[in-house]
N, C-alpha and C positions, 0 to 999 in steps of 0.2 A: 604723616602723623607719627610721634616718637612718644616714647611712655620711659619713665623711672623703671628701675630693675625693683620688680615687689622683692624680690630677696631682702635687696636693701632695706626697703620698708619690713620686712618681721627682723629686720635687726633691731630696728629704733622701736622699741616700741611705747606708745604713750598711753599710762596708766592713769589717769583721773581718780581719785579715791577719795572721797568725802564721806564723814562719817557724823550721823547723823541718829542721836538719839530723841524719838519720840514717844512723850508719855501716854498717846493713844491709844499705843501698837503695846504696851505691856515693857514686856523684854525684851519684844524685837529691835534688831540693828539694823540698819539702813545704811546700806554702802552701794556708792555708783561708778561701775567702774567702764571706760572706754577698752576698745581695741582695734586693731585695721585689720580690715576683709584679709584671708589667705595670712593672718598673725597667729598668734597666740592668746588669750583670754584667762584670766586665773580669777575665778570667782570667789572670795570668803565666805567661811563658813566660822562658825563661833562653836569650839570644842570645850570649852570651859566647864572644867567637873566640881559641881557645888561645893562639894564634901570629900573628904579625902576617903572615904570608904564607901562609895559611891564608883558607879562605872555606866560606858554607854553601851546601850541596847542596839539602837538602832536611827541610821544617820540615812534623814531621807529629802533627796532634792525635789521640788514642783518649779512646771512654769506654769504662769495664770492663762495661760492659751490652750495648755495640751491637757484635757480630761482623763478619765480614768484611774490616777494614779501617780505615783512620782515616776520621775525618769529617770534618775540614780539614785541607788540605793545601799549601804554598810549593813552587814547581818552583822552582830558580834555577840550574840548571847552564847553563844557556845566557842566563843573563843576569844582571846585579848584584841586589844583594838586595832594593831599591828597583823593582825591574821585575821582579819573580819574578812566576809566573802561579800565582793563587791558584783553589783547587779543592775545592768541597764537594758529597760523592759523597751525604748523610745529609740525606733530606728535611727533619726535623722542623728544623734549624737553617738549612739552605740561605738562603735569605732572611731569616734573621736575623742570620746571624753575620759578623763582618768580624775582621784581622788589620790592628793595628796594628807596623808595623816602628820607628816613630820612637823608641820608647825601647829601651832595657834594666833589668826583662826587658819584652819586648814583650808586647803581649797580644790575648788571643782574647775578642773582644766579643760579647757576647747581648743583643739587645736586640730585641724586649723578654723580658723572662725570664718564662720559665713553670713551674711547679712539678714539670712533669714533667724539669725540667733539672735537680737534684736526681742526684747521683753525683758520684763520683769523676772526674777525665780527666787525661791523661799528655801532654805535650808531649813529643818527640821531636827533636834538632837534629840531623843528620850532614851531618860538614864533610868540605872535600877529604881533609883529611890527621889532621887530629885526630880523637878518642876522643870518641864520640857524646853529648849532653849530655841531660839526662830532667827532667821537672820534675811532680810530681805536685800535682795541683789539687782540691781538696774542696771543692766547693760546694753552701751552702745557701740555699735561697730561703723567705722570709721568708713565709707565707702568709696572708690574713687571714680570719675564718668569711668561709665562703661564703655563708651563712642562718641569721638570728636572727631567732623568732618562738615565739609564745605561743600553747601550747593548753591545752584545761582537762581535765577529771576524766575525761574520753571519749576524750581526745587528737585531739579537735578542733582546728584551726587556728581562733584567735581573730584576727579582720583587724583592730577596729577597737575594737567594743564588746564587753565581755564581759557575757555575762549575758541578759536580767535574771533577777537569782537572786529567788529567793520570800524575802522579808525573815525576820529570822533564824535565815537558814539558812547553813552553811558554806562558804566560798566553796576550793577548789581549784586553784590555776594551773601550769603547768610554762612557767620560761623555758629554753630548748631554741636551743642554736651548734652549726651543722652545720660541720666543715672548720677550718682552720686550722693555720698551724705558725709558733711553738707553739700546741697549744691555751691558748684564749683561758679568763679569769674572766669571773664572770657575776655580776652587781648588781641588786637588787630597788627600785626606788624608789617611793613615793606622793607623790605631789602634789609633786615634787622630795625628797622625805628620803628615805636611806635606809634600807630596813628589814628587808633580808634580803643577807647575801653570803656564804652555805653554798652550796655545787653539787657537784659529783660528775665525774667523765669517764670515759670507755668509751672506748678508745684503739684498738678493734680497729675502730671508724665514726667514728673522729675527733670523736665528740659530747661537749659540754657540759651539763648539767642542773640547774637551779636551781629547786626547787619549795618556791612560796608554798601558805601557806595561813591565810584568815582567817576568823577566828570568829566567830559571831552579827552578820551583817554587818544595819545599821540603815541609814532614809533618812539616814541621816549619810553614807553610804558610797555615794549618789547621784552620779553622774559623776565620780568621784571619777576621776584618770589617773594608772594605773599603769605604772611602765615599766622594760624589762629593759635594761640596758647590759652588752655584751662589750668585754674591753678586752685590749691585748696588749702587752707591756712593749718590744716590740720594734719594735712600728709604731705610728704616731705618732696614728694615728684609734683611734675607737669604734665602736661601732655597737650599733644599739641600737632594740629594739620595743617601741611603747606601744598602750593598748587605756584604755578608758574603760569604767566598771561604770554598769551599767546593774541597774533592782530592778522588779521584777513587780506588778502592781496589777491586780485583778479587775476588769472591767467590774460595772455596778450595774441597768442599766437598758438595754432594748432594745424596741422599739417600730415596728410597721408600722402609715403613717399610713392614716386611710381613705381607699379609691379614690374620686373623685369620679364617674366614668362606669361607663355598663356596658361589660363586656371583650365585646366581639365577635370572633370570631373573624378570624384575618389582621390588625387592625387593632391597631398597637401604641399602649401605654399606661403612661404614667412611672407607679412602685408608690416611695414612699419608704419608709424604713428609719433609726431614730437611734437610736446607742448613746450612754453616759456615764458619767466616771467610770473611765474605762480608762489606767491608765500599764504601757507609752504605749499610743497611741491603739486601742482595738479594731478587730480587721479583721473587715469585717461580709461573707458570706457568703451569700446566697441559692439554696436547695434547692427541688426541685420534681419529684415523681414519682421522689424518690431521686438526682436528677441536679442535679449544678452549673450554675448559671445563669453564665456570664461575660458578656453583654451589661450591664454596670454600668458605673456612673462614681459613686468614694468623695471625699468633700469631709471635712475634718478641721478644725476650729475651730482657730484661733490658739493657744488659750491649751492646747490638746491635750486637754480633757475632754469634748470634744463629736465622735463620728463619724458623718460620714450617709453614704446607699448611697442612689440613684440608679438603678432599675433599668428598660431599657425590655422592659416583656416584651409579647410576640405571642405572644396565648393561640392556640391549636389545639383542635380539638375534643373530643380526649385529654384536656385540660385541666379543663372542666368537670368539675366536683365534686371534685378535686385537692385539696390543699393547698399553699400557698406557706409556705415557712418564707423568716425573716431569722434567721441567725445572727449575734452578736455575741462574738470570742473574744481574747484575748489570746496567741497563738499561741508565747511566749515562755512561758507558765505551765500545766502542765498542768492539766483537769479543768478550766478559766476560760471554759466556752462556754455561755453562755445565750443566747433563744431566743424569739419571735413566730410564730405562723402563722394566716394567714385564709384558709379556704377561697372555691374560686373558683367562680363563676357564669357561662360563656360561653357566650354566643350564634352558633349557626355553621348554616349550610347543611347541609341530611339529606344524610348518608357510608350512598352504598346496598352492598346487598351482597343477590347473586340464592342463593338453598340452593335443592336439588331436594328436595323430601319424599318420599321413598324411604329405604328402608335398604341398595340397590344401584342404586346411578346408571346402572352398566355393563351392568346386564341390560334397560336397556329394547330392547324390541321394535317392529317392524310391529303393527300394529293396537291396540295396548296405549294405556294412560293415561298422562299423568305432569302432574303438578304442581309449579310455580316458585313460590317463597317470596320477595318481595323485603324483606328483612329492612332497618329503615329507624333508622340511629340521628342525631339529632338535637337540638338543641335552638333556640326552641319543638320543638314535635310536626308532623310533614307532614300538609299538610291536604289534598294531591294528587299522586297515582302516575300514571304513564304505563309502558308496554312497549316492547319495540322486537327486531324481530328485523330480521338481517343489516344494520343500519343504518336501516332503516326501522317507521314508529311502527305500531303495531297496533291496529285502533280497534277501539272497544267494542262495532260492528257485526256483525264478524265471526266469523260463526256455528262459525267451526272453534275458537274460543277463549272460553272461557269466565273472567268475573273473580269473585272470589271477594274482600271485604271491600276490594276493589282490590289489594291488598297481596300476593293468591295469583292465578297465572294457568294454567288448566287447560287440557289438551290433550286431547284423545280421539281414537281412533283415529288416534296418532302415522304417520306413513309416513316413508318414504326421505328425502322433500324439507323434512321438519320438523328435519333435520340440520342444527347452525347455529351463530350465536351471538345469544345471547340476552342483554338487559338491560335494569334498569327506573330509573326516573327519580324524584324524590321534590320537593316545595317545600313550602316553610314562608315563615314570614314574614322570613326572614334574607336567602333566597335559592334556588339552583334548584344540584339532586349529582344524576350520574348513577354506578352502577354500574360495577365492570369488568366485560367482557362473559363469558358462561357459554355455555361448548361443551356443548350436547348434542348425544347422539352416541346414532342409533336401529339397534339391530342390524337386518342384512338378508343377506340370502344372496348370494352371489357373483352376479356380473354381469362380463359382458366388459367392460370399457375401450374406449370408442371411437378411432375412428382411430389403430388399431394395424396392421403389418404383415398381411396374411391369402395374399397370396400369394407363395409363394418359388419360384421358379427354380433347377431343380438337375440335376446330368447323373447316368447313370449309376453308382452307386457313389462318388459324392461325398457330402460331409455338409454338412449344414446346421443352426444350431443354431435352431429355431422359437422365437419367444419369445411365451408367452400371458401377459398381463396381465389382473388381474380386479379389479373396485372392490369392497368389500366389510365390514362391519365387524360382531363384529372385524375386525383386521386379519390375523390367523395364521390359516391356509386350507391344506389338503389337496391336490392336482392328480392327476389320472390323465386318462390318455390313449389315446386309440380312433382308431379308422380306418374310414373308408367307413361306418361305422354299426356296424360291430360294438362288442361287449363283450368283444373281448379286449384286456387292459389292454398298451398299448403300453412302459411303464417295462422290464418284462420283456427285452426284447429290445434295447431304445435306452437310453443313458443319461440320466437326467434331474436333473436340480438345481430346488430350490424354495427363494425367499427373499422372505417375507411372503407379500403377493401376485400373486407372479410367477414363473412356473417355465418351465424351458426344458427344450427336448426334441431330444437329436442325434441326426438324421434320417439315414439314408440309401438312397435307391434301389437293390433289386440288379437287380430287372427291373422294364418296364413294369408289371406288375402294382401295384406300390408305389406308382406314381403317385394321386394321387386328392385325399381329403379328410381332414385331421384333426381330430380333435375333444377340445377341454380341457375336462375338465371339474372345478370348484373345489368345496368344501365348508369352510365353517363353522360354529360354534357356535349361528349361526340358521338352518345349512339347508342343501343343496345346491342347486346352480346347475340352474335350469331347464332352458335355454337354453343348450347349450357354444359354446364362442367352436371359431368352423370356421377352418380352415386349407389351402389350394389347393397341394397341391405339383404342379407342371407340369413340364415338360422346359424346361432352360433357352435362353433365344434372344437374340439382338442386340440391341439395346435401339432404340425406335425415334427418330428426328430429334425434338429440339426443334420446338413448333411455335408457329405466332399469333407470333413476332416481333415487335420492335417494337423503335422506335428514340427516346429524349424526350433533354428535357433537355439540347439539341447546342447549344455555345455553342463560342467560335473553340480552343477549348483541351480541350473534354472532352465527352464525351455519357454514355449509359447506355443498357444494350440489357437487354429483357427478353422471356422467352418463358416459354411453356408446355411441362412436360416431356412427353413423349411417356413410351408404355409401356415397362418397364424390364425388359424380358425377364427375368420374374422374380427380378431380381438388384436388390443395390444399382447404382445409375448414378452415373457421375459426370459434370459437365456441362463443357464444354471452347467454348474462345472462341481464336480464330485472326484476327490483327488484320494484316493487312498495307497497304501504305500505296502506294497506285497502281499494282502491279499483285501477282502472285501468287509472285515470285521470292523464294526463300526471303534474299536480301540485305536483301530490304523488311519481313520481320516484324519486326513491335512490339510486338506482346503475344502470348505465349503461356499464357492465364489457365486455372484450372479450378474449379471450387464443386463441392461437395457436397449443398447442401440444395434450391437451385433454380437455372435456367438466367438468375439475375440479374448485372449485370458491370456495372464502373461505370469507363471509362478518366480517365483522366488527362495532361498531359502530352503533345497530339497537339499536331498543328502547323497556324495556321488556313490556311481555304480550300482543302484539300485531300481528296482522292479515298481512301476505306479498303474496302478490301473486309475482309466480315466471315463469318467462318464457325463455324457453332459445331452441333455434333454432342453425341452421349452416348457414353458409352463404359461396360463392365460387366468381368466376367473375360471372356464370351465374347468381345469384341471392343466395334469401335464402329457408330455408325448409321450413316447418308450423311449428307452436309452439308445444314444451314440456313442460305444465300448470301445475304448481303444486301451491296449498296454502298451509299454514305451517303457524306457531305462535312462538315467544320466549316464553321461560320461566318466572316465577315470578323471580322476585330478592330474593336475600338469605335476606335481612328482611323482604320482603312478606311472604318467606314460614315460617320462622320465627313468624312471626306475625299469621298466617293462622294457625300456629302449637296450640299456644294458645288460637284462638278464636274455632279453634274446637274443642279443650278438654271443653272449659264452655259449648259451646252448645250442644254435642253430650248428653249432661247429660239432657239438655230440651227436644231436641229430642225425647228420649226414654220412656218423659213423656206421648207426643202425640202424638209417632208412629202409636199406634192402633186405636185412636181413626182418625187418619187422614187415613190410608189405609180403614176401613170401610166407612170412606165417600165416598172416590175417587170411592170404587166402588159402592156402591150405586149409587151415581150420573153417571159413563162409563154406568151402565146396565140404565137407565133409558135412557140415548142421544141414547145408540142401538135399544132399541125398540121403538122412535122416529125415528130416522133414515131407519128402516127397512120398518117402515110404510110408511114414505114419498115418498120410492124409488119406493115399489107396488104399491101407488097412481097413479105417475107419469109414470107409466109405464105403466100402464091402458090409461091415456089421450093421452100418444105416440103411443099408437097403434090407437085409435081413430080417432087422425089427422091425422096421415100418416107421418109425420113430425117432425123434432127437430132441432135447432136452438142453437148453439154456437158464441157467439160474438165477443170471444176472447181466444187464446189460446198461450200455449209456449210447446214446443218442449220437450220429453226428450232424453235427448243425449244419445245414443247407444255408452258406450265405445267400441275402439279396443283392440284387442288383448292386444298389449304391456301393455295398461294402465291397463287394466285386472291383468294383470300379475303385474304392479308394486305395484298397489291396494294390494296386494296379500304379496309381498314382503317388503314392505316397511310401514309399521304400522305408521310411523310418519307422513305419507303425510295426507292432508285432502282434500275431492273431493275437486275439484271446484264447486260452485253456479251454475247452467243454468244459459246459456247467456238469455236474454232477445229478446225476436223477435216481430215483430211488431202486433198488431192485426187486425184481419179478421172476415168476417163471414160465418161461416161451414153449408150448409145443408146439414143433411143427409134424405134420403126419402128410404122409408121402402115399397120396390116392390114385391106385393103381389105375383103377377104371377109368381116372382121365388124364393121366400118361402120354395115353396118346395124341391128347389134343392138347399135350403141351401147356400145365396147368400145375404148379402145386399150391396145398391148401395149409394155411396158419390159422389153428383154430378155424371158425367160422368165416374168415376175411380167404378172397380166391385173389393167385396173383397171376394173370398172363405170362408166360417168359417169350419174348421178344430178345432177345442177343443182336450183338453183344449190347450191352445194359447192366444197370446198377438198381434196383429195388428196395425201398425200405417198408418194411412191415410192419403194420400199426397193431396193438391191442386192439378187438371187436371192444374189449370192456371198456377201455380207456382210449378213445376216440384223439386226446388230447396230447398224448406222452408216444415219439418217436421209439422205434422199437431197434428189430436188426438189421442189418442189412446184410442183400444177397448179391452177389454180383456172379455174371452171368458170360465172363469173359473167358472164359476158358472151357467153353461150350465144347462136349458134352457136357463137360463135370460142371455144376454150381458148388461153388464156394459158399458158405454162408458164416459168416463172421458175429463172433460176440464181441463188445466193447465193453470195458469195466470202467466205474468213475477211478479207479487209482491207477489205472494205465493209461489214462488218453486217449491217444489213437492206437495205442501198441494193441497187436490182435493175443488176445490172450489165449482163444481157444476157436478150434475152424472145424468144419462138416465138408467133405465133397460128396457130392450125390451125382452119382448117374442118370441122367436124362433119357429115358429109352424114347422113342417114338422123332417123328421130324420135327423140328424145330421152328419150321420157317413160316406157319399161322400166325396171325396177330389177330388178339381183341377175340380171338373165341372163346365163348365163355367153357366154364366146367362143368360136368353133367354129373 
């Protein structure tokens, strides 16, 4: 189809102007004026001022379609005609339309015009003083088809070629103009002559219709170009659709050549294909297993009676014994499709597949038989089977399996652990195929679930829900419930829920008596449960301290602590971590962490070379444990040690200047404070015996680790003790009772202490039963040493008693008289 340059057309433009006074209308003008779509448009308006002292107000356009108002509009009251302020209230023109003042009559401009601008419109003038002036405007816009195009007998869209028709036969075409004003005629041409100009119009869709039709059409009628022209007296173009006939020709001959190799499987293989004799060219097609092949590439001779097809096919195992077709068709002519096919020969690696030979897979049993089929399809034939259970191979040694032609593997007396997955392996001379693997699946009777909850923690008239788990297959299983050994069924009384293999039971204590043992016991389709899975309901309690501590992984910036949970007073625990950072003031906490599954924690985010104390307890609903204390420090940062690396190679070199001269001091000066000190202590101990009496003002405790801490002291080198806590101060008499001296006894306040040597003693408050006092130590028999500790020294002895022991020593557990 070709069209007029519309440029062209807003060049030419054709104005129609008839003027027409009617005495009905008053003083209105009647002017009608044309334009072409995508033109220009100039509508008259009548400026004529009555009176020479006289002027216009206001200059207003109406179309009789659009309400509310005018759609262009002139203000000029407040200014000459020439500087009136123009105003367009009506989208569709806004941007199109302008007022020309320079002539009379002046006009209202559209540009570009559109077919929807098609109406009547009324100019409006009112003047100061004069009688308003009106000018009616009819405008038509000249329109050209929108779309000229040819379909055929189907009412098909013909784009280019029509046809190809089966030689003679009747040919059918409809030339078809959508649009236009006026509608447009329509012209039939062949090879430039024309030979048809009959058409039709349907004016309620604006269409055109010109329908060709030729008869017994011959290779005469071979690309012959036919073509439609619409043409309109009003505009200055055509337009116009052409199509080229096209005529049908059978393919003769179709042909797949012979493969030169054999098709192995995976391994691809060009297969040709040649048609001849097809106008135009046959489209060759390759089928296989009822499916479209598209891996092809079609090559088509020059002179077009030659088509060949190119096909790379990767035969599959499926394949073997198949057919390949080539088709050959003229897809323009019905019933035109002939045809080749060679069946295929592929070579591939054995595709296993394991069957049980049973006629119920699911009933096998404990003790029972069963038999695996490894079903092997191939070409050649496998000339070697192998087995394999859970991933490993099964030799033909082993006496629990039996092979059968290789291909069947027998089981006898199947059990619990013959539960699996099974598959067998095949080779031929292609190559080596394993199976997908095969669940068997041996019934057996309920069995408890290992490492499941057994003991629950529970107070009076609280509930708990007991959860019993059982392995078992099937998997759909029964549960009932007993106590202390009875066979009264506990569902009765408790409520219970079962899902699959797992049923739960809400328990609750009304008196001790309830306390004890439960018992689950499951059933399935292979049996009841021997054995019931037991259950400990206890009184619930505190949960005890994490224990075995430990501290790894401490670099300047992070560490990780891990311990062992202590018992969990029959409840779930939860494990908690208390991180403060150089002393215990709640300003210095840093982490306040908690887990649930173990007492593991891993910080992040510390600051190096610094002091942490670490606490970490359990906690349940009844409360929590006592604390697990540990302190601990990070690391230097890598440019401290860095740094540290350098300043101790300068100094090590000073160092060794005044090693010797500083270790001779040091002990000069130790042996000089000892023989001070030794004197001072027999001084004092002389006046202790004197008065009778000795006086401590203030003391601190030392803490007697337990075992565990003992032990983690032991094991875990990174921990560092804790500081003594600080205790309050008092004042300790002791009094040195002569009268039982001899039976080896001294008296602190009201509390009698045996001495037994050598030995360590700590002396409690009578008052305060609760608060660790001094200790006495007994190593240096006669004399007793008796030591004060202060919270601001630690373990430093700040102040010591030796007393003389008179009488023998070597009584134990006599009391004091």
């Amino acid at each position: 189809m070709s069209t007029s340059s519309l440029s062209t057309a807003n060049l030419i433009l054709i104005l129609l102007v008839t003027f027409f006074h009617l005495s009905s209308t008053g003083p209105a003008n009647v002017y009608q004026v044309s334009g072409v779509v995508g033109g220009m448009a100039q509508l008259p308006c009548n400026i004529t001022i009555p009176n020479k002292d006289d002027s216009i107000r206001l200059i207003l356009w109406f179309r009789d379609n659009v309400k509310g108002g005018p759609i262009y509009s002139i203000d000029t009251r407040k200014s000459d005609l020439l500087k009136g302020k123009h105003f367009s209230s009506y989208e569709s023109i806004s941007l199109r339309a302008s007022f020309d003042l320079n002539t009379n009559p002046a006009y209202l401009i559209l540009d570009p015009l559109r077919e929807e601008d098609i109406s009547e419109y009324k100019c409006r003038v009112d003047f100061d003083k004069g009688p308003t002036l009106t000018t009616i405007v009819r405008l038509t816009v000249i329109v050209p088809p929108t779309n000229v195009f040819i379909t055929n007998s189907l009412d098909q869209v013909v784009e280019s070629v029509a046809g190809p028709y089966d030689g003679e036969s009747n040919i059918e075409l409809n030339c078809v103009s959508k649009g236009g004003v006026p509608l447009p005629s329509l012209t039939w041409y062949m090879n430039g002559e024309p030979i048809d100009d009959m058409y039709f119009s349907i004016e309620e869709n604006k269409t055109v219709i010109n329908q060709l039709t030729i008869f017994n059409v011959s290779r005469d009628h071979l690309k012959s170009v036919l073509m439609c022209t619409a043409t309109n007296a009003l505009y200055p173009s055509s337009f116009n659709a052409t199509i080229t006939l096209d005529l049908n020709l059978m393919p003769t001959y179709v042909k797949i050549l012979p493969i030169k190799k054999s098709l192995v499987s995976g391994r691809s293989v060009d297969v040709v294909c040649e048609s001849m004799y097809s106008r135009p060219p046959a489209v060759l097609t390759w089928v296989k297993n009822k499916r479209k092949l598209l891996d092809e590439r079609e090559i088509i001779a020059e002179n077009g009676n030659k088509t060949t097809s190119v096909l790379n096919l990767v035969p599959s195992p499926d394949d073997d014994g198949s057919y390949l077709i080539c088709k050959a068709e003229n897809i323009r002519l019905k019933n035109s499709v002939i045809e080749d096919r060679v069946q295929l020969s592929v070579y591939y690696p054995p595709v296993m597949t394991v069957y049980p030979i049973t006629n119920n897979p699911s009933s096998i049993k404990e003790d029972g038989s069963v038999k695996l089929q490894c079903r092997a399809k191939s070409n050649p034939q496998v000339i070697e089977y192998s087995w394999y259970f859970d991933g490993k191979m099964i030799s033909t040694s082993q006496t629990k399996y039996k092979w059968i032609n290789q291909s069947v593997l027998s089981i006898d007396k199947v059990e619990r652990a013959d539960n699996g997955q099974y598959k067998c392996s095949g080779k031929n001379k292609i190559g080596y195929g394993e199976s997908p693997e095969y669940t068997l699946r041996v019934n057996y009777s309920p069995i408890c679930e290992p490492n499941q909850k057994t003991v629950y923690g529970i107070g009076l008239r609280e509930t708990v829900r007991i959860l019993c788990v059982v392995q078992a297959m099937p998997v759909e299983a029964t549960f009932h419930w007993t106590m202390n050994g009875s066979q009264l069924p506990l569902h009765i009384k408790y409520p219970t829920n079962v899902e699959g293999l797992r049923s739960s039971l809400m328990y609750t204590p009304f008196t001790r008596q309830d306390y004890g043992s439960l018992q689950c016991w499951a059933r399935n389709e292979a049996g009841s449960q021997e054995k019931p899975c037991i259950f400990h309901i206890v009184p619930a309690d505190y949960p005890e301290p994490p224990a075995n501590c430990s501290v790894s992984r401490v670099s300047d910036i992070s560490m990780e602590i891990d311990c062992e949970p202590g018992y969990d007073g029959g409840l779930s625990q939860i494990f908690h971590l208390m991180v403060y950072r150089n002393d215990r003031s709640p300003s210095n906490l840093v982490y306040n962490l908690s887990s649930i599954d173990r007492p593991h924690f891993i910080l992040h985010h510390l600051l190096p070379e610094s002091y942490y104390f670490l606490d970490v307890y359990s906690s349940n609903i009844r409360g929590r444990s006592r604390d697990m204390s540990l302190l601990t420090s990070t690391t230097l940062t890598s440019e401290q040690l860095s740094l540290g690396k350098h300043q101790q190679a300068r100094e090590e070199k000073n160092i060794s200047i005044y090693r010797i001269t500083l270790v001779t001091g040091i002990l000069v000066i130790v042996g000089c404070i000892l023989l001070f000190i030794i004197s001072r202590m027999r001084s004092k101990s002389r006046k202790s015996l004197a008065k009778g009496k000795v006086q401590f003002h203030s003391y601190s405790p030392k803490i007697k680790q337990s075992a565990s801490q003992q032990s983690l002291g032991a094991t875990s080198p990174d921990i560092i003790p804790l500081p003594r806590e600080s205790l309050e101060t008092g004042t300790v008499e002791m009094y040195w009772n002569t009268e039982s001296a001899s039976k080896n006894c001294l008296t602190l306040g009201d509390t009698q202490i045996l001495q037994h040597p050598p030995a360590q003693c700590v002396i409690f408050y009578p008052e305060k039963p609760d608060l660790p006092g001094i200790e006495i130590s007994l190593h240096n028999y006669p004399y007793t040493t008796i030591y004060d500790y202060t919270k601001d020294h630690g373990d430093e002895i700040i102040e010591s008693e030796e007393i003389f022991m008179p009488g023998g020593m070597n009584s134990r557990h006599q009391p004091c008289q």
